[in-house]
LOMAR-502941 format. One line per field, with one value per atom (N, C-alpha, C): residue number from 1; atom name; x, y, z. Coordinates in Angstrom, 2 decimals. Layout:
LOMAR-502941
n: NUM|...
atom: CA|...
px: X|...
py: Y|...
pz: Z|...
end
This chain:
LOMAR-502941
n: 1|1|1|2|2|2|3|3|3|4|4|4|5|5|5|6|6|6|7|7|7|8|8|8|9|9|9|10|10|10|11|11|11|12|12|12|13|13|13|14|14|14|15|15|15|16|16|16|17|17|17|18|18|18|19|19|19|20|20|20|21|21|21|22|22|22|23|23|23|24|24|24|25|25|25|26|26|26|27|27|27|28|28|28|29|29|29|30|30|30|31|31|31|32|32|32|33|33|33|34|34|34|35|35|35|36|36|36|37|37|37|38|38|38|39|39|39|40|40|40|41|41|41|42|42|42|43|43|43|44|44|44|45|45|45|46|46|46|47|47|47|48|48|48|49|49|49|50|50|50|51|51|51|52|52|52|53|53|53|54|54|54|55|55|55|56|56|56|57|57|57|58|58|58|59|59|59|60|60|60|61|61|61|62|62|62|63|63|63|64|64|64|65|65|65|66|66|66|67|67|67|68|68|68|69|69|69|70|70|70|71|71|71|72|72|72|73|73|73|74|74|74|75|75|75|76|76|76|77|77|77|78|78|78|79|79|79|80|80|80|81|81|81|82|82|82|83|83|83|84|84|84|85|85|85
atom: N|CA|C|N|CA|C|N|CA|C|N|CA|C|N|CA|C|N|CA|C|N|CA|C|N|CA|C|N|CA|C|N|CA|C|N|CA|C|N|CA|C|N|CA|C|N|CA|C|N|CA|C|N|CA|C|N|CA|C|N|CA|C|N|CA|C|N|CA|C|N|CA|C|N|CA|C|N|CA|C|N|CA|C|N|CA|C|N|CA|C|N|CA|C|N|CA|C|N|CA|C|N|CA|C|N|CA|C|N|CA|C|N|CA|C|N|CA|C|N|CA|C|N|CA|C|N|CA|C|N|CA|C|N|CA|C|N|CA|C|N|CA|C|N|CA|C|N|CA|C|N|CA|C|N|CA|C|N|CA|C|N|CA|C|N|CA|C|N|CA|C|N|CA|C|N|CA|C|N|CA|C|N|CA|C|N|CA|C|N|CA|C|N|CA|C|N|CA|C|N|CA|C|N|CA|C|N|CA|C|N|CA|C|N|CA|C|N|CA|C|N|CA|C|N|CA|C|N|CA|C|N|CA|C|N|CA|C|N|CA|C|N|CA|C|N|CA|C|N|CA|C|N|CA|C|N|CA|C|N|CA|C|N|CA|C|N|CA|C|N|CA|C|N|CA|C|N|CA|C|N|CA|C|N|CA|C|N|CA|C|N|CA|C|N|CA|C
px: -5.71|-4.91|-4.48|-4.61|-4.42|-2.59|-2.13|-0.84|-0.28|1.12|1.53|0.61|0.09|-0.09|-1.65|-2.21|-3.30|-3.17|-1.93|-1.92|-1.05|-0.89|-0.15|-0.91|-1.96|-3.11|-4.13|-4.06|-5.21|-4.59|-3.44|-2.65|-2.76|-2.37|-2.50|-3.75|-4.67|-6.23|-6.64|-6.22|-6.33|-5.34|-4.70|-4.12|-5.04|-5.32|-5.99|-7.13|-7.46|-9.01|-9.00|-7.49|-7.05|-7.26|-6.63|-6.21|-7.59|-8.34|-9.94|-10.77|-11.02|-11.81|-11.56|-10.32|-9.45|-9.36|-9.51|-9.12|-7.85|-7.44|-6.28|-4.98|-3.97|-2.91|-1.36|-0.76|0.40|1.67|1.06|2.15|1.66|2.14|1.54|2.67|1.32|2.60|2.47|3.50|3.47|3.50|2.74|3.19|3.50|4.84|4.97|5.45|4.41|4.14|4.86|5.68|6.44|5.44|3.98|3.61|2.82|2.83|2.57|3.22|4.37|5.38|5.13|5.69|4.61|5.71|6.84|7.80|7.72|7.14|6.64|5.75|6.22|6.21|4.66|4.46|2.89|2.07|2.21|1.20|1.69|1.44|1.98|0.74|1.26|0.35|0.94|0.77|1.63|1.52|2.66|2.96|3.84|3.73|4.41|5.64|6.82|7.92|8.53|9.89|10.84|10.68|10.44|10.76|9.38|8.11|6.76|7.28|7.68|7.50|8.54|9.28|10.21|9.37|8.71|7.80|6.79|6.13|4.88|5.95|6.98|7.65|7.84|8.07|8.45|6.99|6.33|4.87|4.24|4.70|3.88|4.93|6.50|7.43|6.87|6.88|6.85|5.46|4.11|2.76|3.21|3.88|3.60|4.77|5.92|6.75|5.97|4.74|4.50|3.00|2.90|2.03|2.48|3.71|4.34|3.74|3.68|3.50|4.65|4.96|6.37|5.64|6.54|6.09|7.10|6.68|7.56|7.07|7.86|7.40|8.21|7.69|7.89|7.57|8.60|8.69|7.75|6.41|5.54|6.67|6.49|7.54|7.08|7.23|6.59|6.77|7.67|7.66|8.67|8.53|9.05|9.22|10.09|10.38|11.79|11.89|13.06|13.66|12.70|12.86|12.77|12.87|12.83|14.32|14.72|16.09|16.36
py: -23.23|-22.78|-23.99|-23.51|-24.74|-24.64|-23.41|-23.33|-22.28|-21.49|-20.18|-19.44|-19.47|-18.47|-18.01|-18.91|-18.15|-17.28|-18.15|-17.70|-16.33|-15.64|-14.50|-13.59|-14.29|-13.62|-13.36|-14.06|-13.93|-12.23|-12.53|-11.40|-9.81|-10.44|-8.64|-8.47|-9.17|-8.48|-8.12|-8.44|-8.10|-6.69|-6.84|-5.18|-4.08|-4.18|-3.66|-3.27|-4.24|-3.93|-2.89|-3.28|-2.45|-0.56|-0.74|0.93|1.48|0.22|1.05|1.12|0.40|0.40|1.00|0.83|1.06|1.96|3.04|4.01|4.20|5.39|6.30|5.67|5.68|5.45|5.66|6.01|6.66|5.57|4.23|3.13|1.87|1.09|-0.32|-1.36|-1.95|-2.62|-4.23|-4.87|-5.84|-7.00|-8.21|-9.69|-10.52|-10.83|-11.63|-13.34|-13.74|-15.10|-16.36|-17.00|-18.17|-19.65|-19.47|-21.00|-20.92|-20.66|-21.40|-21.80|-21.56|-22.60|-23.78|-24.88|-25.99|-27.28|-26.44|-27.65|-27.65|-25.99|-25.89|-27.57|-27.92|-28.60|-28.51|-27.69|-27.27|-26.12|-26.48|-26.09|-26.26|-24.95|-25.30|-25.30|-25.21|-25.19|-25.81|-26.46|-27.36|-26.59|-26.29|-25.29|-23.83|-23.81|-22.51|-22.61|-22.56|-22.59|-21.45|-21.30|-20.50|-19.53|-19.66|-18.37|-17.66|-18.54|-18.29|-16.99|-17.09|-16.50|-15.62|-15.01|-14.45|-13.16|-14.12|-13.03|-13.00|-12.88|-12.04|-10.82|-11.45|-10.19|-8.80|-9.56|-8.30|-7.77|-8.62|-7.82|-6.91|-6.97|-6.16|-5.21|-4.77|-4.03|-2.89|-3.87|-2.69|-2.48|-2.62|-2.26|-0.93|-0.98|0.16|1.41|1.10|1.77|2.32|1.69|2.00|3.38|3.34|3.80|4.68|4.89|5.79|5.68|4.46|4.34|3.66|4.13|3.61|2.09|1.17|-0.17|-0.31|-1.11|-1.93|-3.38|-4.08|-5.73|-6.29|-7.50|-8.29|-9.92|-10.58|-12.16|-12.49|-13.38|-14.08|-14.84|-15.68|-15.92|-17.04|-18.26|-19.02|-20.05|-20.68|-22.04|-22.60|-23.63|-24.65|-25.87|-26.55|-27.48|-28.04|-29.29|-29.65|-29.23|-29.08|-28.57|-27.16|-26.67|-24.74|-24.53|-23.55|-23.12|-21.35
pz: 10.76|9.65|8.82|7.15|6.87|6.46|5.80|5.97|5.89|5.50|5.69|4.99|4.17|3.53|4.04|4.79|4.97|6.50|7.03|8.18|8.17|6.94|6.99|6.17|5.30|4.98|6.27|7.01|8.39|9.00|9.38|9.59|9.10|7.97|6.89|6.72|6.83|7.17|8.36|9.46|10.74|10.78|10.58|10.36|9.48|8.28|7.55|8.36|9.20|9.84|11.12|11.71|12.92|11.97|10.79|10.07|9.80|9.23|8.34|9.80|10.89|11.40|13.34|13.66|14.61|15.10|16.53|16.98|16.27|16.32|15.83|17.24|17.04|18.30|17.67|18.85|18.59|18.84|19.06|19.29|18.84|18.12|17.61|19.28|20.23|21.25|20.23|19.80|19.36|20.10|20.36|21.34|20.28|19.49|18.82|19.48|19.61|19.95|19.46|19.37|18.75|19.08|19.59|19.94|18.35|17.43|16.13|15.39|15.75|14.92|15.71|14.12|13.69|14.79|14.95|15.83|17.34|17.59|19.04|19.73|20.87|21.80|22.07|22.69|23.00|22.52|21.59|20.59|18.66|17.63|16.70|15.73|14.40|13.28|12.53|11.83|10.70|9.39|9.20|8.06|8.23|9.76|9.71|10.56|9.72|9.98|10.41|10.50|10.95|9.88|8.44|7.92|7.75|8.18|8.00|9.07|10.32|11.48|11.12|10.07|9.76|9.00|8.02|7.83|8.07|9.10|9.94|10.66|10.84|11.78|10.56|9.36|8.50|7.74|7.43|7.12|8.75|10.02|11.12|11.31|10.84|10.79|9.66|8.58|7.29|7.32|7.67|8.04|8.63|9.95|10.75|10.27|9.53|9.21|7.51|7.19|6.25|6.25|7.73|7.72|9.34|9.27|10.03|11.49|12.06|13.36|13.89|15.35|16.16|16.53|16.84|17.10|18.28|19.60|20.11|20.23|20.63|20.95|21.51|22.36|23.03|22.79|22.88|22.78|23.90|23.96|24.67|25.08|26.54|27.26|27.76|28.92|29.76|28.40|27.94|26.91|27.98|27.74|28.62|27.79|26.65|26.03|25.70|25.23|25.23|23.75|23.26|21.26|21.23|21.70|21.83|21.53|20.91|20.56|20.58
end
């Protein structure tokens, strides 16, 4: 990735592709992942900050609320750093 914007364009096409091409389902399970933020310890993308990751959460909210599917999610877990907050 070269910075937010593609990495939230990568996103909203991967959804798009889940709707046009995707079995039908009655629950979106979400893994919203924090190792691409760019300050993460082990790992990271340079460019995507705190509000980058602010909104992927609100473009995969209003996707499924836009297209009337229930969502749950879960924070990926197992980080282990001294810069984690």
């Amino acid at each position: 990735m070269r910075d937010s914007d593609e990495y939230l364009g990568t996103i909203e096409r991967a959804l798009e592709d889940v709707r046009g091409t995707g079995p039908r389902f009655g629950l979106c399970l979400y893994n919203a992942g924090m190792d691409p933020f760019e300050g993460c310890d082990i790992g990271g993308l340079a460019g995507i900050t705190k509000d980058t990751l602010a909104a992927r959460e609100r473009l995969v909210f209003d996707w499924c609320r836009g297209h009337r599917w229930p969502i749950a999610f879960v924070l990926a877990g197992g980080y282990l750093a001294d810069r984690l907050d």
